[in-house]
C-alpha positions as a printed NumPy array, in Angstrom:
array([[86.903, 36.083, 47.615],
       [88.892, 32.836, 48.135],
       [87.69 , 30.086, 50.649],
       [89.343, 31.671, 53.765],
       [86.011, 32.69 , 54.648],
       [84.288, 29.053, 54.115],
       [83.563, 27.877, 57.988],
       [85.728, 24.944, 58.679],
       [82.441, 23.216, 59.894],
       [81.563, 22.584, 56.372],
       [85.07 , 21.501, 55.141],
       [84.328, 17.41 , 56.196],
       [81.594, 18.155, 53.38 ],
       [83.854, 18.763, 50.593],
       [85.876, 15.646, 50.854],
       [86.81 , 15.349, 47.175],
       [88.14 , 18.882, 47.32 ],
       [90.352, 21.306, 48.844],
       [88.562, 24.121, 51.   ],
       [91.625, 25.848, 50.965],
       [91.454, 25.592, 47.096],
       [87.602, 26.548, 46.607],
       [86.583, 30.068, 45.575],
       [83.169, 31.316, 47.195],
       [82.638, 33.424, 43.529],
       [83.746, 30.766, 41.154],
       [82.494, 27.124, 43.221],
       [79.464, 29.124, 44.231],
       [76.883, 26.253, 43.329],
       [78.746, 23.867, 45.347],
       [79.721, 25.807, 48.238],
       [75.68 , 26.985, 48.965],
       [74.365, 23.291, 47.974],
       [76.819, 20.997, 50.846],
       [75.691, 24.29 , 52.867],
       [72.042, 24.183, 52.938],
       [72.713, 20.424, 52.557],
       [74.956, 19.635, 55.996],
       [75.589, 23.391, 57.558],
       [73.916, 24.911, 60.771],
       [71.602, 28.176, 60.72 ],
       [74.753, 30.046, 61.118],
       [76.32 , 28.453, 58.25 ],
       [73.815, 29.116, 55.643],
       [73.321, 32.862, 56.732],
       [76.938, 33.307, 56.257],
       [76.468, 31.748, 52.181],
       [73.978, 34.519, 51.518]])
């Protein structure tokens, strides 16, 4: 699954990357970390 999912609430939090460019199987580490790090409730349900 590419990023198309990631919220574009979170995408100020991945400065030094490309959201567009970010896959949710392969950047998993990342993507969860700046979520529970910066995201809402509703944004680090949807990382589970």
């Amino acid at each position: 699954m590419t990023n198309a999912s990631i919220p574009s609430g979170l995408w100020p939090h991945f400065q030094e990357y490309d959201p567009r460019r970010l896959d949710r199987e392969q950047d998993a580490d990342l993507i969860v970390q700046r979520t529970l790090e910066h995201g809402t409730w509703e944004e680090d349900i949807w990382s589970e």
